[in-house]
N, C-alpha and C positions, 0 to 999 in steps of 0.2 A: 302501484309502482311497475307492475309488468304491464302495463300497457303504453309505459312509458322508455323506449328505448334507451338503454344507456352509450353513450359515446362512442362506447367498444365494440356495440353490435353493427356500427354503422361501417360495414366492410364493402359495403355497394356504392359503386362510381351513382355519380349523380346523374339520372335524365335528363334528357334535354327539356322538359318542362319546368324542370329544379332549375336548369342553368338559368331559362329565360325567367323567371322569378325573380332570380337573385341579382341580375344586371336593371330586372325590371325597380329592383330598392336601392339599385349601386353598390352592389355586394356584387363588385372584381377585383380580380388581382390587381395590387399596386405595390409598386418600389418608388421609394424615397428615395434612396439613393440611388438607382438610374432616373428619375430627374433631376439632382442636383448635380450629377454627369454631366446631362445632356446641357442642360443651363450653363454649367460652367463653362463647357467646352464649346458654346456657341458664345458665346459671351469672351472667349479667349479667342476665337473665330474672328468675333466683329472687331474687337477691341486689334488684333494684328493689321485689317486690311484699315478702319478708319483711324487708326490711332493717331497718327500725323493731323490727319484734318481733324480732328477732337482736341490737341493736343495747341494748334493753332484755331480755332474757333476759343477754345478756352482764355489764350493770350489776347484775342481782341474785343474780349469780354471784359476781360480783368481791367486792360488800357481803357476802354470805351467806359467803364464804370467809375475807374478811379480820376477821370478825366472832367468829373461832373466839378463845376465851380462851388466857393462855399452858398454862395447867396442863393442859389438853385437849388443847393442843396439842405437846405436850412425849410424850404418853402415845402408844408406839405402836400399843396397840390401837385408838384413838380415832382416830390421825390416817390410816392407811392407810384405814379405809373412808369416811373424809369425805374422802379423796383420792378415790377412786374413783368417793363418791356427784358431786363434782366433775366427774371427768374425763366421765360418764355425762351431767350435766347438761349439759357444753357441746357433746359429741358432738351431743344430742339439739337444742340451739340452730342446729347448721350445719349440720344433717338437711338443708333444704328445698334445700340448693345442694348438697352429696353427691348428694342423689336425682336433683337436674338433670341434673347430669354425667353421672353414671351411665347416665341416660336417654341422653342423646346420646350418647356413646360405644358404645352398644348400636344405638339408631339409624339413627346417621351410615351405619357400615359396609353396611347390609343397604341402603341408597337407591340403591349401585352393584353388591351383588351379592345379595342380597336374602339369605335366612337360608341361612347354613351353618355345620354344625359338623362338623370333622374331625380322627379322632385322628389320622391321621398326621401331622398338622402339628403334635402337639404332641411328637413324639417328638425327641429327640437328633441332629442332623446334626452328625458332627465335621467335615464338609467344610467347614462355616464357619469355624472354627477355622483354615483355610491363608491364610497370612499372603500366599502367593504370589495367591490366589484375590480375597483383600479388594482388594491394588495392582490386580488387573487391573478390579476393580468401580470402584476409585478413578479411574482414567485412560480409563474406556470412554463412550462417549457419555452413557451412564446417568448416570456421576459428573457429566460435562458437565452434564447438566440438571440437576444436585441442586444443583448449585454454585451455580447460575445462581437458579436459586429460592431461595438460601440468600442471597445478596449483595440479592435482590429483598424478601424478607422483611425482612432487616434494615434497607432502607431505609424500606423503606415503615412498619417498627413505629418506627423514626425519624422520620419525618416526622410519623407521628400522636402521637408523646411530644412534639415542637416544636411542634406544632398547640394539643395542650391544655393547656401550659406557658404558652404567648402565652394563650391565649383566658383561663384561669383565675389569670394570674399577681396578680391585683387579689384577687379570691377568699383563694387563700394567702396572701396577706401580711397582709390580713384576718382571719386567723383569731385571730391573736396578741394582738389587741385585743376578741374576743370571748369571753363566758361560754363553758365548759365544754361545756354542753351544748349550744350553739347550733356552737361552734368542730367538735363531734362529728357533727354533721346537717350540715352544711355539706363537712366531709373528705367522708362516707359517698356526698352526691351527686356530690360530684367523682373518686370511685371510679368509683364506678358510670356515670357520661357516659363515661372513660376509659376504660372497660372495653368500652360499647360499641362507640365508636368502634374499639378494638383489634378488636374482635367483625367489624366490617363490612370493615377493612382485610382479618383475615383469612380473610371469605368471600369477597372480591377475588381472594388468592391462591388459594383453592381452585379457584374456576371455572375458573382458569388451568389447575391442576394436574389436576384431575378427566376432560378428556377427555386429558392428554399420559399418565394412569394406565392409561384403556381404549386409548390409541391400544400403549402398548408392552406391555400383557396381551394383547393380542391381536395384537400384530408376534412375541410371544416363543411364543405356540402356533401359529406359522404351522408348514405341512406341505410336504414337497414330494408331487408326483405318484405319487413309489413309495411314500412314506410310505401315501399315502389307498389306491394299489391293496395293497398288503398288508394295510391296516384291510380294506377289502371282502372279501379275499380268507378274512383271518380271519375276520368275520365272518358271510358265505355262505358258506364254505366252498371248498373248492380245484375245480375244475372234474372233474378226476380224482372225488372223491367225491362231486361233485352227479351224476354220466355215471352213475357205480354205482347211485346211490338213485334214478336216474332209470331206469334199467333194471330195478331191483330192484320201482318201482311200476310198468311196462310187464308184467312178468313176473305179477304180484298181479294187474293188472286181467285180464291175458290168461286167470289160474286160474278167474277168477268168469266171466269170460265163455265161456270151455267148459265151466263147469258151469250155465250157460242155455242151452246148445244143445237138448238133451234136451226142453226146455219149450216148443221152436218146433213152428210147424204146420206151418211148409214153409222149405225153405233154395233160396231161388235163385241159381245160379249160373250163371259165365259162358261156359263150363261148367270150366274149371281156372283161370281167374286171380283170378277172385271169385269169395266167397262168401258172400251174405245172408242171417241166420235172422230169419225174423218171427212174430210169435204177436201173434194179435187174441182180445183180453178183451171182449166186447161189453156185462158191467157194470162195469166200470174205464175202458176206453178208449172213445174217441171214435174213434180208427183204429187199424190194425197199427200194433206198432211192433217199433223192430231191436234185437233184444237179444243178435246177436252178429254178428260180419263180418270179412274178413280178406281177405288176396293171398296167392298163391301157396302156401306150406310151411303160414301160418293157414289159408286157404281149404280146404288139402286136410285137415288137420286137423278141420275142422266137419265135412266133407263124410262124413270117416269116421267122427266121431262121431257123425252124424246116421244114416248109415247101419247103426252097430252098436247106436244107437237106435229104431230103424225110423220117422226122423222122414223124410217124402216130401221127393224133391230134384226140382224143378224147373228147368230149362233155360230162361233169358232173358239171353242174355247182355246187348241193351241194358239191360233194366230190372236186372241187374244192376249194372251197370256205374252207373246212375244213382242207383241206391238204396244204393251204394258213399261215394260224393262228394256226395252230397246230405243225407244222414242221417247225426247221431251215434246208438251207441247209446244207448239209453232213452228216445230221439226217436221221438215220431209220424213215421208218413209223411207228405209235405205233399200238401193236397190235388189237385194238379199229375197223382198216382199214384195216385189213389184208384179208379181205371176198371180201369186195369190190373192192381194189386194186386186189386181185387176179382174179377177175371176166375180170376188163381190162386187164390184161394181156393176159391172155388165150385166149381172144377174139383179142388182137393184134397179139399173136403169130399163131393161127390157121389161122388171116384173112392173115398172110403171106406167111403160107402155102397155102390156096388155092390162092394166087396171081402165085405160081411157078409152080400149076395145083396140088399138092401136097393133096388135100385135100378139101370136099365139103366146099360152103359159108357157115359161122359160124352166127347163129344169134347174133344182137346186144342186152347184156345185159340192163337189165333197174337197175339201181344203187338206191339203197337205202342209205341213209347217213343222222343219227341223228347230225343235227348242235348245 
């Protein structure tokens, strides 16, 4: 059981690994009732601007249908496709509020979680299916709040049916004493004011509803502490095999860097705890630089490389010691050491001139180097 967090420990905002998981199964925020807002109120939208031309398509629907003779009408080869040419026509009359909805329904959702599509959400969970699982959703804070929005909506779509009863009840009783057509444009605007009104109560409830959606989408991907160090851990990887691949690249950089020893001009050392190789290009570089270095088991390792290389080894132990902690390799020296490095040099390059008879024995400088 303790390794299984409970509810309560989960006081840690979600990662963004968590988040992309959870939209990756379609587990986002959603309001119902800001799309049936948005629907209504596009849909009260369409229904004001095409209402007329719906309201007259409908009238020469009705004429154009009820106009069919009997003997044509008796025939079923006749009467199925003027059903159909029918059903096609008035489809095509309630287009502009079909497309509304539609719109908003697409819409609505993407304003809280912006576009997602996931198959896993649309796959089969028998777990909803437990009758035990629904009681515990019905009696859990959650049902509490649904409840509570449900006794709210019902008032409030009550109070706005009492609102436009009183306000239009002259209107309606009115209609009864008017022509057809006037009695028809008169319903259609009292639809439609109705509708909006319904439209505005229920963008009311939404705003309500809209942050209690994000406040418990985001209580229900809380994490606790082990939760997130596991995710890291998965993540980066275990410490155990970051130490490996970290030794694994100490090992690699250390092969390249004994295969530049060979290329140095001289390795000074301290004379066994350090060991510095440097090599000056004087059309590349602007000074020496350290293109190998080490302590102890490294340093004797150069030392002998350089020696089964026959690269000269020079004794400094200060200027080793500083050219050690001061320099990366592939780093110029800084010009701090430029006297002194220059001092070995000159004295390697003359002692290999007079190695070739080229030139008297060079004495050996004495180095100075503030540590």
């Amino acid at each position: 059981m303790a390794d299984q967090p409970d509810q309560e420990e989960r006081t840690e905002r979600a990662t963004p690994k968590r988040l992309e998981e959870a939209r990756r199964k379609g587990e986002v925020p959603r309001s119902r009732d800001l799309n049936a807002a948005a629907v209504t109120l596009f849909s009260c939208v369409a229904l004001s601007m095409c209402g007329e031309r719906m309201v007259s398509g409908f009238a020469n629907l009705m004429r154009s249908s009820l106009s069919l003779k009997f003997a044509p009408g008796m025939d079923i080869e006749t009467m199925l496709p003027a059903l159909g040419d029918a059903a096609f026509a008035g489809f095509m009359v309630v287009m502009p509020v079909l497309a509304a909805g539609f719109l908003a329904a697409v819409l609505a959702p993407m304003t809280l979680s912006g576009w997602n599509f996931s198959t896993e959400a649309l796959a089969p969970k028998f777990s909803r299916l437990n009758p035990l699982a629904g009681l515990q959703r019905m009696v859990s804070a959650n049902g509490l709040i649904e409840l509570c929005k449900s006794i709210l909506k019902f008032v409030l779509v009550a109070a706005i049916a009492i609102k436009v009863l009183r306000k239009d009840a002259a209107d309606l009783l009115s209609m009864g004493n008017n022509t057809l057509s006037s009695s028809i444009q008169t319903a259609g605007h009292l639809c439609v004011n109705a509708l909006l009104m319904l439209a505005c109560g229920m963008l009311l409830i939404a705003a309500i509803d809209v942050p209690i959606q994000l406040w418990q989408h985001a209580k229900q991907l809380r994490m606790s502490r082990e939760e997130i160090k596991k995710e890291m851990k998965e993540s980066d990887g275990s410490p155990e095999v970051k130490g490996k691949i970290r030794r694994m690249q100490q090992d690699l950089a250390r092969k390249r860097m004994m295969a530049d020893v060979p290329k140095a001009d001289v390795i000074i050392t301290n004379p066994t705890h350090f060991a510095v190789a440097l090599r000056y290009d004087d059309q590349r570089n602007r000074a020496p630089i350290v293109i190998a270095k080490g302590t102890d088991l490294v340093a004797a390792r150069i030392r002998e490389i350089a020696t089964e290389n026959k690269v000269p080894i020079f004794e400094a132990p200060p200027l080793a010691r500083v050219l050690y902690r001061s320099v990366d390799i592939g780093q110029e020296i800084p010009a701090s050491l430029y006297t002194a490095v220059a001092q070995v040099l000159t004295y390697i390059f003359q002692l290999r001139a007079f190695n070739k008879g080229q030139s008297i024995r060079p004495e050996r400088p004495v180095i100075e180097v503030q540590e």
